[in-house]
N, CA, C and O atoms as a printed pandas DataFrame, in Angstrom:
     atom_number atom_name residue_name chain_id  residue_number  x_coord  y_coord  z_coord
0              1         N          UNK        A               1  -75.383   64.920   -6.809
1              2        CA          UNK        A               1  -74.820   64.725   -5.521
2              3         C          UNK        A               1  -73.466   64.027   -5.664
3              4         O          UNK        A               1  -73.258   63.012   -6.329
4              5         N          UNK        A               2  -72.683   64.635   -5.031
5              6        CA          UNK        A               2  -70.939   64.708   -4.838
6              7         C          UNK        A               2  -70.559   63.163   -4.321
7              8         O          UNK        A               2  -70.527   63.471   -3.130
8              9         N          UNK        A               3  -70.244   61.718   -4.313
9             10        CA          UNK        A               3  -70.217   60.961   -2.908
10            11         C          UNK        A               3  -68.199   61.319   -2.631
11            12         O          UNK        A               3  -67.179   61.355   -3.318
12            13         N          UNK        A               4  -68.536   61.475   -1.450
13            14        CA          UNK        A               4  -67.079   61.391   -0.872
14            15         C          UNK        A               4  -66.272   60.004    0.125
15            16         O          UNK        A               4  -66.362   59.869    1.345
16            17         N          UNK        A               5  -65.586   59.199   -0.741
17            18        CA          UNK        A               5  -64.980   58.223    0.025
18            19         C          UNK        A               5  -63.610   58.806    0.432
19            20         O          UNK        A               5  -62.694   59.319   -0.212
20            21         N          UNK        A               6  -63.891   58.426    2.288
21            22        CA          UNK        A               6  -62.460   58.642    2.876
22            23         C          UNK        A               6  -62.210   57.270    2.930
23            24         O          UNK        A               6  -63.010   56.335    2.916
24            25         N          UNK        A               7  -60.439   57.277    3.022
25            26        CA          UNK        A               7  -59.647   56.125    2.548
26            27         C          UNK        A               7  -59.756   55.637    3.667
27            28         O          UNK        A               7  -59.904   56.432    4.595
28            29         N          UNK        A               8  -59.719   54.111    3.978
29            30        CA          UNK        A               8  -59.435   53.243    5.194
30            31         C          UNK        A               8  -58.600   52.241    4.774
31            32         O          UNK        A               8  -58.807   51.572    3.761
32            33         N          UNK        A               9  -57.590   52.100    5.570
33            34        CA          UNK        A               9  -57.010   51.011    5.546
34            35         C          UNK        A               9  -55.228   50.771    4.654
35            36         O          UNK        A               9  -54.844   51.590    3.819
36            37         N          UNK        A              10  -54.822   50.178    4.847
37            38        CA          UNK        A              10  -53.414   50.215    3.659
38            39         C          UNK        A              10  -53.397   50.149    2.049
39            40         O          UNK        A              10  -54.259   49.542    1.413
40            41         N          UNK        A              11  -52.392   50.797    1.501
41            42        CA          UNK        A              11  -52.707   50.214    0.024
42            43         C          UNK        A              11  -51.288   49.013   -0.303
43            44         O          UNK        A              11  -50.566   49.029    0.694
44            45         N          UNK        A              12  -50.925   48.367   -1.015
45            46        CA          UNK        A              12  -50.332   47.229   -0.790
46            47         C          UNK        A              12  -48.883   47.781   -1.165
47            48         O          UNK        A              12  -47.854   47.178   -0.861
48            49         N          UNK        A              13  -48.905   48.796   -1.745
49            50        CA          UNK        A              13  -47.239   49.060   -1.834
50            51         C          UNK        A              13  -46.753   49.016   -0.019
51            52         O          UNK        A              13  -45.939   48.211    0.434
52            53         N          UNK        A              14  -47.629   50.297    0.966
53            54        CA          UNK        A              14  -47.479   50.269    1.880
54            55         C          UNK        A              14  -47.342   48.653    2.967
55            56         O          UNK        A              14  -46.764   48.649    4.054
56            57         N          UNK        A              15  -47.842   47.733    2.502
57            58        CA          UNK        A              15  -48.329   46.878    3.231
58            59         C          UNK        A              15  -46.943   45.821    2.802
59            60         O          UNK        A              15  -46.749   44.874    3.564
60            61         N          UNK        A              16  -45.936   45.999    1.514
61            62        CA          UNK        A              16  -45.129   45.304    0.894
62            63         C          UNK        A              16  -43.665   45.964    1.542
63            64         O          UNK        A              16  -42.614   45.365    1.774
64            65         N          UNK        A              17  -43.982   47.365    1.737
65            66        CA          UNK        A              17  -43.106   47.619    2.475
66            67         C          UNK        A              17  -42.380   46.949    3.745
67            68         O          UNK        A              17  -41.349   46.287    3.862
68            69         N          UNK        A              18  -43.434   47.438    4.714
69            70        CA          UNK        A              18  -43.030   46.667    6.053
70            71         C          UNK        A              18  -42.861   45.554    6.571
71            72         O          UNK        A              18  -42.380   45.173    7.638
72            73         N          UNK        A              19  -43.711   44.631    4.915
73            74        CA          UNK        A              19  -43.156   43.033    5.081
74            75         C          UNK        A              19  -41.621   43.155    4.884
75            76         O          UNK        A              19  -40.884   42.363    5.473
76            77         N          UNK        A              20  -41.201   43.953    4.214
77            78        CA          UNK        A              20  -39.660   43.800    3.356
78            79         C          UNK        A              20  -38.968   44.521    4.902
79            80         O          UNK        A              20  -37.858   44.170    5.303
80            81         N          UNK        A              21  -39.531   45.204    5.392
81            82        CA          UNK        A              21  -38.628   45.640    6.841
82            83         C          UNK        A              21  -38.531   45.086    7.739
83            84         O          UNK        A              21  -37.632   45.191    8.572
84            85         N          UNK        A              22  -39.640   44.225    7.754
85            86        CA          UNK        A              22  -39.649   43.133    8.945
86            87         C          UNK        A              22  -38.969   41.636    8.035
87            88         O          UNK        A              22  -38.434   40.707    8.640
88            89         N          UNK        A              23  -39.074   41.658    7.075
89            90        CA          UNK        A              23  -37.793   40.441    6.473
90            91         C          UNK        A              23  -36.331   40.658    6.932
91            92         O          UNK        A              23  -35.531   39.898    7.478
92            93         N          UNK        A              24  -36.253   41.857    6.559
93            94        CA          UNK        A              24  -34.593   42.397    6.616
94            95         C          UNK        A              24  -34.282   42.201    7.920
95            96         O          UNK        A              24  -33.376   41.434    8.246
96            97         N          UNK        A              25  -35.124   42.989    8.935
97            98        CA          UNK        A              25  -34.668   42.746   10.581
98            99         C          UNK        A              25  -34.688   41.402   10.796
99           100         O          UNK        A              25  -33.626   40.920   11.189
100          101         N          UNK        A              26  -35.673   40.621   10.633
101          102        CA          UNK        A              26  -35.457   39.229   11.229
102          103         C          UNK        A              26  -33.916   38.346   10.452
103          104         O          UNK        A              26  -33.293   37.460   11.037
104          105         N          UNK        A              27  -33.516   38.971    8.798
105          106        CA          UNK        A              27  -32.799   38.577    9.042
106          107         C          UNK        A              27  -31.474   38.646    9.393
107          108         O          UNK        A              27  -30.636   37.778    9.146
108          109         N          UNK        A              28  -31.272   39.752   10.009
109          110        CA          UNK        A              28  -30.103   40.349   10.770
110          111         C          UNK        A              28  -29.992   39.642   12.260
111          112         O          UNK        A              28  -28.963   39.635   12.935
112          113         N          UNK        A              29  -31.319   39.019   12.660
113          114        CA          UNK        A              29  -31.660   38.905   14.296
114          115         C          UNK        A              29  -31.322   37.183   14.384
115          116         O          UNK        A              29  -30.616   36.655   15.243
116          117         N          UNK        A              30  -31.856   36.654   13.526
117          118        CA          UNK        A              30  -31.897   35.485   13.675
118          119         C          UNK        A              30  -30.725   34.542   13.941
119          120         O          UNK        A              30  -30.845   33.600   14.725
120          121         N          UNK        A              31  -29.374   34.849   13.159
121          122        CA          UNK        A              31  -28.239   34.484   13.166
122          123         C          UNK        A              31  -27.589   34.905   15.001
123          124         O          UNK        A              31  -26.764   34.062   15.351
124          125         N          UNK        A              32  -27.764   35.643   15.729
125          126        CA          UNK        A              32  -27.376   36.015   16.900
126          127         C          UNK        A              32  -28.213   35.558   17.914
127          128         O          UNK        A              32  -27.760   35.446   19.054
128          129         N          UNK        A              33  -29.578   35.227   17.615
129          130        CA          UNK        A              33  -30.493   34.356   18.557
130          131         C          UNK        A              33  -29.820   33.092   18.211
131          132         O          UNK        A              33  -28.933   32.963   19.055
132          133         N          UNK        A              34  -29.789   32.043   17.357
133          134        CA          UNK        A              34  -29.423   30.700   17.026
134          135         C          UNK        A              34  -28.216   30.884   17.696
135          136         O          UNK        A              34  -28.046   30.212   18.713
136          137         N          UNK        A              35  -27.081   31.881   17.234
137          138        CA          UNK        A              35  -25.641   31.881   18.452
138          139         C          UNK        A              35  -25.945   31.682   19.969
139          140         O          UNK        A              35  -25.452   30.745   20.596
140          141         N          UNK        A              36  -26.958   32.801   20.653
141          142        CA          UNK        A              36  -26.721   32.591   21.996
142          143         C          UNK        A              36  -27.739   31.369   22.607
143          144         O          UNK        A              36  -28.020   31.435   23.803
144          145         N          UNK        A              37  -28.156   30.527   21.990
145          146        CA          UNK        A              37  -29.079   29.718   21.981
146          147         C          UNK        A              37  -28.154   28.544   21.772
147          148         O          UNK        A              37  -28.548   27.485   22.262
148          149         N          UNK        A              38  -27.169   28.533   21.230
149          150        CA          UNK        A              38  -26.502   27.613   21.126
150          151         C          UNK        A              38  -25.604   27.358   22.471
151          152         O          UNK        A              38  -25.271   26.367   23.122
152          153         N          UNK        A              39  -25.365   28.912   22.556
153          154        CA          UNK        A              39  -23.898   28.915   23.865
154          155         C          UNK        A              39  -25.031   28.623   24.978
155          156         O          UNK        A              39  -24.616   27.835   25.827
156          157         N          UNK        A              40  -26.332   29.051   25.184
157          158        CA          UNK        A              40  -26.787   28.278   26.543
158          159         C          UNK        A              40  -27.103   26.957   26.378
159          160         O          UNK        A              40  -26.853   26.350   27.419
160          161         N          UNK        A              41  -27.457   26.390   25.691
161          162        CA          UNK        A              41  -27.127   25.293   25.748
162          163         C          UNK        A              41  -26.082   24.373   25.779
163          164         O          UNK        A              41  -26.117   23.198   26.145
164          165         N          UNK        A              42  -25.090   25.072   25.329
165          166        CA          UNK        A              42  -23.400   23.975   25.942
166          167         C          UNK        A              42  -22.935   24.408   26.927
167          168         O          UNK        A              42  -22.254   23.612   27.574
168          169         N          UNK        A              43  -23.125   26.172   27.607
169          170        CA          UNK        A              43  -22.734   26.069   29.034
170          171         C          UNK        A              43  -23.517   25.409   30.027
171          172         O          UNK        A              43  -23.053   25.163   31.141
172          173         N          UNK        A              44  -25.342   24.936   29.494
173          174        CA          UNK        A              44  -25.967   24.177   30.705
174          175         C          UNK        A              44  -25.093   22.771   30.664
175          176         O          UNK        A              44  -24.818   22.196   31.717
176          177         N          UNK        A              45  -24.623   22.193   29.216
177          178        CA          UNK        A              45  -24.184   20.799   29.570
178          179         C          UNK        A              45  -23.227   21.269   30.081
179          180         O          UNK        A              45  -23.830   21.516   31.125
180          181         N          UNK        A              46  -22.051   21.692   30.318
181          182        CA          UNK        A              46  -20.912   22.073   31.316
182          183         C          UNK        A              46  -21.295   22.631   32.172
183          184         O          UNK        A              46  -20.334   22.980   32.858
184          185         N          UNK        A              47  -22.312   22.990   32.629
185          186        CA          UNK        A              47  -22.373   23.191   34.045
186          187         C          UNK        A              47  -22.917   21.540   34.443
187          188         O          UNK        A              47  -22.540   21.113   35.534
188          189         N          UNK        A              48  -23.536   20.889   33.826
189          190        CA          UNK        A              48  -24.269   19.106   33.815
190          191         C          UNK        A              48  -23.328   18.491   34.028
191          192         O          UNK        A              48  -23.377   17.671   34.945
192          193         N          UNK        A              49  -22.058   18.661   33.226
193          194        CA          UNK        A              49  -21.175   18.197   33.512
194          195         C          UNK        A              49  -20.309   18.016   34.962
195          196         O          UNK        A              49  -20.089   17.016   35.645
196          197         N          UNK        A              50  -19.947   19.332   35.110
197          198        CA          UNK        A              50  -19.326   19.555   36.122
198          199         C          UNK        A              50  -19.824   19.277   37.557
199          200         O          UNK        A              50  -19.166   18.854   38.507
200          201         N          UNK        A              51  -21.038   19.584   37.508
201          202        CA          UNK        A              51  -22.088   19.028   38.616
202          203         C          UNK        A              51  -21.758   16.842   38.474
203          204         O          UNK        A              51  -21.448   16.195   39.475
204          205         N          UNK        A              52  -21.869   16.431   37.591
205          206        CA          UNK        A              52  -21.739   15.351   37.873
206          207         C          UNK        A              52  -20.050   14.892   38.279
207          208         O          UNK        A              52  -19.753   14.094   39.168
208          209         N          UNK        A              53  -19.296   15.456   37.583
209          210        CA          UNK        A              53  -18.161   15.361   37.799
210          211         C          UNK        A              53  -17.812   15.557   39.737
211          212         O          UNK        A              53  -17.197   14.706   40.379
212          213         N          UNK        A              54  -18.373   16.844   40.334
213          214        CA          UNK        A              54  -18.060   17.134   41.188
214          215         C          UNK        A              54  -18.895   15.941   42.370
215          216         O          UNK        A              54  -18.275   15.524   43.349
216          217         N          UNK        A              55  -20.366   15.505   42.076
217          218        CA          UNK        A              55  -20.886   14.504   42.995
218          219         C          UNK        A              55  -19.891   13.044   42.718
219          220         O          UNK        A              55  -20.069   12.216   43.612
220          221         N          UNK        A              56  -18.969   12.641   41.724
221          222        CA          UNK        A              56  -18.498   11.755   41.837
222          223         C          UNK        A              56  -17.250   11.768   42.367
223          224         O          UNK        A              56  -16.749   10.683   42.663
224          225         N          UNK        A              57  -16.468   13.060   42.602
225          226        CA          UNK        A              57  -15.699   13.297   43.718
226          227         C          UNK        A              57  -16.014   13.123   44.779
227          228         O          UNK        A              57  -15.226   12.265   45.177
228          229         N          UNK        A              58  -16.862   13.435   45.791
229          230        CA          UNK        A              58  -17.641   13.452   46.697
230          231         C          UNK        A              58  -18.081   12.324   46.868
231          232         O          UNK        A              58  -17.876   12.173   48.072
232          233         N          UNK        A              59  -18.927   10.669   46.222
233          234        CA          UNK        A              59  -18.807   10.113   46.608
234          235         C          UNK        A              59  -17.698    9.284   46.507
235          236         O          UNK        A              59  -17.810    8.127   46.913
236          237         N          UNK        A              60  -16.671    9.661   46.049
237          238        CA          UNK        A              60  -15.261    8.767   45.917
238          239         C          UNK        A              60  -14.566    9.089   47.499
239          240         O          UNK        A              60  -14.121    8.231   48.262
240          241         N          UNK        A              61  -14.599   10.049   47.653
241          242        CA          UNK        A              61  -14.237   10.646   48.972
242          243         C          UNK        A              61  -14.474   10.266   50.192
243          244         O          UNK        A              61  -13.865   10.073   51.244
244          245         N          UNK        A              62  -16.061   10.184   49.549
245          246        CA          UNK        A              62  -17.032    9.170   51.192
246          247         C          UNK        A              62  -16.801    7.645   51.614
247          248         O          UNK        A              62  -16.829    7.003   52.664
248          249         N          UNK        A              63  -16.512    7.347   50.011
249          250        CA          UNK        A              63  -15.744    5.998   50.236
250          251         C          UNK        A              63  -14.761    5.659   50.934
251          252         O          UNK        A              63  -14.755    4.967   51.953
252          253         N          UNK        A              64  -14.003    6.092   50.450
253          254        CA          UNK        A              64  -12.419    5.970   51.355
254          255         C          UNK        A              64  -12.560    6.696   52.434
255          256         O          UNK        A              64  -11.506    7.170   52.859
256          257         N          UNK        A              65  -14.024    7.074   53.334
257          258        CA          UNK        A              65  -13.651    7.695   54.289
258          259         C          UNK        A              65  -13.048    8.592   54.278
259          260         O          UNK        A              65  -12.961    8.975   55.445
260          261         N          UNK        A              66  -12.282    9.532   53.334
261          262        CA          UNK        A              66  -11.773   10.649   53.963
262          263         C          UNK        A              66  -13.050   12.035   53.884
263          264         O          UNK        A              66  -14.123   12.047   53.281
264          265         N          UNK        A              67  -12.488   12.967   54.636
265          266        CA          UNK        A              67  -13.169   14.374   54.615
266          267         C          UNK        A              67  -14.080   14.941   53.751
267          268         O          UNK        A              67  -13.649   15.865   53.059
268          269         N          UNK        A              68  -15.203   14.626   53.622
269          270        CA          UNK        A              68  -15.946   15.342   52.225
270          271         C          UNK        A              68  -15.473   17.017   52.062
271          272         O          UNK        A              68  -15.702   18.009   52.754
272          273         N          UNK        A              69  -14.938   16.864   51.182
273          274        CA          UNK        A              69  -14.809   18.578   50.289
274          275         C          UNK        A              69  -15.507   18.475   48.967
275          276         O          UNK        A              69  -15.516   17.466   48.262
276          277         N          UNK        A              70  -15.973   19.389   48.754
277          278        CA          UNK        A              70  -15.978   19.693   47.170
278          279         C          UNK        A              70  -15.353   19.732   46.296
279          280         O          UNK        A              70  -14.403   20.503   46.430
280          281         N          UNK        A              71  -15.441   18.988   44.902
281          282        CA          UNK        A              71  -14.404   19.183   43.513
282          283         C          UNK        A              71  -14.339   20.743   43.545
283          284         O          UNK        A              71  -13.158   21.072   43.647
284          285         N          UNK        A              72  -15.084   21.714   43.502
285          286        CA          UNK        A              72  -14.792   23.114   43.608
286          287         C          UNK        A              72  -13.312   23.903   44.332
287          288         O          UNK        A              72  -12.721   24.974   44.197
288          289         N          UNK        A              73  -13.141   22.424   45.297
289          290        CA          UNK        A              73  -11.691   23.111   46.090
290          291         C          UNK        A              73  -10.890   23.065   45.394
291          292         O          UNK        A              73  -10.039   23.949   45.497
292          293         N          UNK        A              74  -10.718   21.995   44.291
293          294        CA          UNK        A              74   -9.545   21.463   44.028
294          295         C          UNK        A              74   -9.366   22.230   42.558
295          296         O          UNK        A              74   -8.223   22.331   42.113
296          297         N          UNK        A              75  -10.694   22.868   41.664
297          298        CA          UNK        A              75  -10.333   23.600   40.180
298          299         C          UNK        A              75  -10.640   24.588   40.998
299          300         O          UNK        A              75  -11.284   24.532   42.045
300          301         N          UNK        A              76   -9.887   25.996   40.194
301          302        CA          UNK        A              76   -9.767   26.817   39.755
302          303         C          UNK        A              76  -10.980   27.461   38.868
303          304         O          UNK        A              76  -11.697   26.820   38.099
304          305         N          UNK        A              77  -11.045   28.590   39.084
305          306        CA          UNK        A              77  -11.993   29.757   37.617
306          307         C          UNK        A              77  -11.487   29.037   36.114
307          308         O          UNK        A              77  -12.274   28.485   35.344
308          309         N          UNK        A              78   -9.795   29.189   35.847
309          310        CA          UNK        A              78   -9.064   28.855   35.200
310          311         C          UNK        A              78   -9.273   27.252   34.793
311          312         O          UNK        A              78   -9.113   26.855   33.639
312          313         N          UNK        A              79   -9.491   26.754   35.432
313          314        CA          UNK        A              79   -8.971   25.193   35.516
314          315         C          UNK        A              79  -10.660   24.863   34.950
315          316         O          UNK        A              79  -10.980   23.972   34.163
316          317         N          UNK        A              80  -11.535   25.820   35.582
317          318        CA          UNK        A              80  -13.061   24.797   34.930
318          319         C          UNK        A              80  -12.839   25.678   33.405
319          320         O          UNK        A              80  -12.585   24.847   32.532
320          321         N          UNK        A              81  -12.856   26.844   32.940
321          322        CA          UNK        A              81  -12.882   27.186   31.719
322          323         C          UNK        A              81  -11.895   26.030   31.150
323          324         O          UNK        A              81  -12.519   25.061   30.719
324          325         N          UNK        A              82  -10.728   25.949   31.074
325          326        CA          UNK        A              82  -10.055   24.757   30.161
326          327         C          UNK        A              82  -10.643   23.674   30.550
327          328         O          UNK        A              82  -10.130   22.728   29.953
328          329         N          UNK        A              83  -11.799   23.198   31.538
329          330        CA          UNK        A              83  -12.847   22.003   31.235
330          331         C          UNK        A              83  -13.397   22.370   30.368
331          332         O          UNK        A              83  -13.329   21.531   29.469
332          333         N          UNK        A              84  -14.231   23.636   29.956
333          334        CA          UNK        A              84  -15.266   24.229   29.207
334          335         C          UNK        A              84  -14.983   24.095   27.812
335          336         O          UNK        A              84  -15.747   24.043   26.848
336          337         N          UNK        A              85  -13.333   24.034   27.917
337          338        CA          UNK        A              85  -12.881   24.323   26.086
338          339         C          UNK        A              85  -12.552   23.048   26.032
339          340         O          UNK        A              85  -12.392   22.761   24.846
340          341         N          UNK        A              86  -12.319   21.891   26.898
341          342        CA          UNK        A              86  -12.188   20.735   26.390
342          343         C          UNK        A              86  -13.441   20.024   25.683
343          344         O          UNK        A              86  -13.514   19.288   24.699
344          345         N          UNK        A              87  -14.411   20.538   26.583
345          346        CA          UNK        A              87  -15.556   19.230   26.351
346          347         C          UNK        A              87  -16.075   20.087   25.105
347          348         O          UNK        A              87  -16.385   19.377   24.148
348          349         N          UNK        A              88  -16.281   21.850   24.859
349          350        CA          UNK        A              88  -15.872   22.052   23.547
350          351         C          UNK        A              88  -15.285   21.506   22.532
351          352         O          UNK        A              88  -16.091   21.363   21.613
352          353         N          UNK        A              89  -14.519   21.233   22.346
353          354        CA          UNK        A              89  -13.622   20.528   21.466
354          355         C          UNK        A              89  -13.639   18.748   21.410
355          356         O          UNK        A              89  -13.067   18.032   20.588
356          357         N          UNK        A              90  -14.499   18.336   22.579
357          358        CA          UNK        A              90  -14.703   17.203   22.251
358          359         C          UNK        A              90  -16.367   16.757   22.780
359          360         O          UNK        A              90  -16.353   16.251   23.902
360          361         N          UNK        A              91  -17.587   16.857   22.228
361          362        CA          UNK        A              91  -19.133   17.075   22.763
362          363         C          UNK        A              91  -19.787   16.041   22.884
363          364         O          UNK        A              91  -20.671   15.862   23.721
364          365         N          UNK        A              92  -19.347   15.121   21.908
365          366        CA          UNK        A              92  -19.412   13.640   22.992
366          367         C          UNK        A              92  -18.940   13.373   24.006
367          368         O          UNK        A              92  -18.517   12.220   23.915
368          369         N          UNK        A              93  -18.714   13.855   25.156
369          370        CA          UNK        A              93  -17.789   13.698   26.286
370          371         C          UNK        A              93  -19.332   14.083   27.233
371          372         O          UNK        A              93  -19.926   13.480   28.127
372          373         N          UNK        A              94  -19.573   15.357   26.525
373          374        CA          UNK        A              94  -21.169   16.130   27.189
374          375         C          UNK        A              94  -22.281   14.971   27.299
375          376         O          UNK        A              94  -22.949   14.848   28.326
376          377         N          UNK        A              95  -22.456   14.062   26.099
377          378        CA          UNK        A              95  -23.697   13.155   26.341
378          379         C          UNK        A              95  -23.652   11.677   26.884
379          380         O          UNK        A              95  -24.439   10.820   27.288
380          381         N          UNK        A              96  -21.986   11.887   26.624
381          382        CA          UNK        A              96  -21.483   10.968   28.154
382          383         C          UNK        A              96  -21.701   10.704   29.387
383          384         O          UNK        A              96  -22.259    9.795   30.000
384          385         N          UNK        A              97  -21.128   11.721   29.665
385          386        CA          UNK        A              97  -21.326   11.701   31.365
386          387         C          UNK        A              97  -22.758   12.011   31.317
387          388         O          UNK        A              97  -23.404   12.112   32.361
């Protein structure tokens, strides 16, 4: 009597493979996750920033009695990005305020 085994399962070349494909992708991926992981986290502190910046306009304003407006009136699109590249260029300024 003949016995017949059908195959189940991987053999390890196969199984060495797709570790080595899933090495390679992760490490192509990883370097561009850590990038945009980085940039949300320094545009939340500049937006932290700017939010505090702008309530201390506002109560400087209330003080002296004049008109509450928003710091928003007074920058620009322009004017908060060159905030953005300052406190860039200087990030202790971020755990400052």
């Amino acid at each position: 009597m003949k016995k017949i085994f059908k195959k189940f399962g991987f053999t390890l070349a196969e199984i060495l493979i797709v570790i080595g494909i899933i090495g390679t992708i992760s490490i192509m991926v990883l370097p561009t996750l850590k990038n945009n992981y980085e940039e949300h986290v320094f545009e939340s502190r500049a937006k932290a920033t700017y939010n505090i910046l702008q309530q201390a306009v506002a109560r400087f304003q209330s003080i002296r009695l004049l008109q509450p407006c928003l710091f928003s009136s007074y920058l620009t699109a322009s004017a908060f990005r060159s905030f953005c590249l300052f406190c860039r260029d200087n990030p202790a300024l971020l755990h400052v305020l």
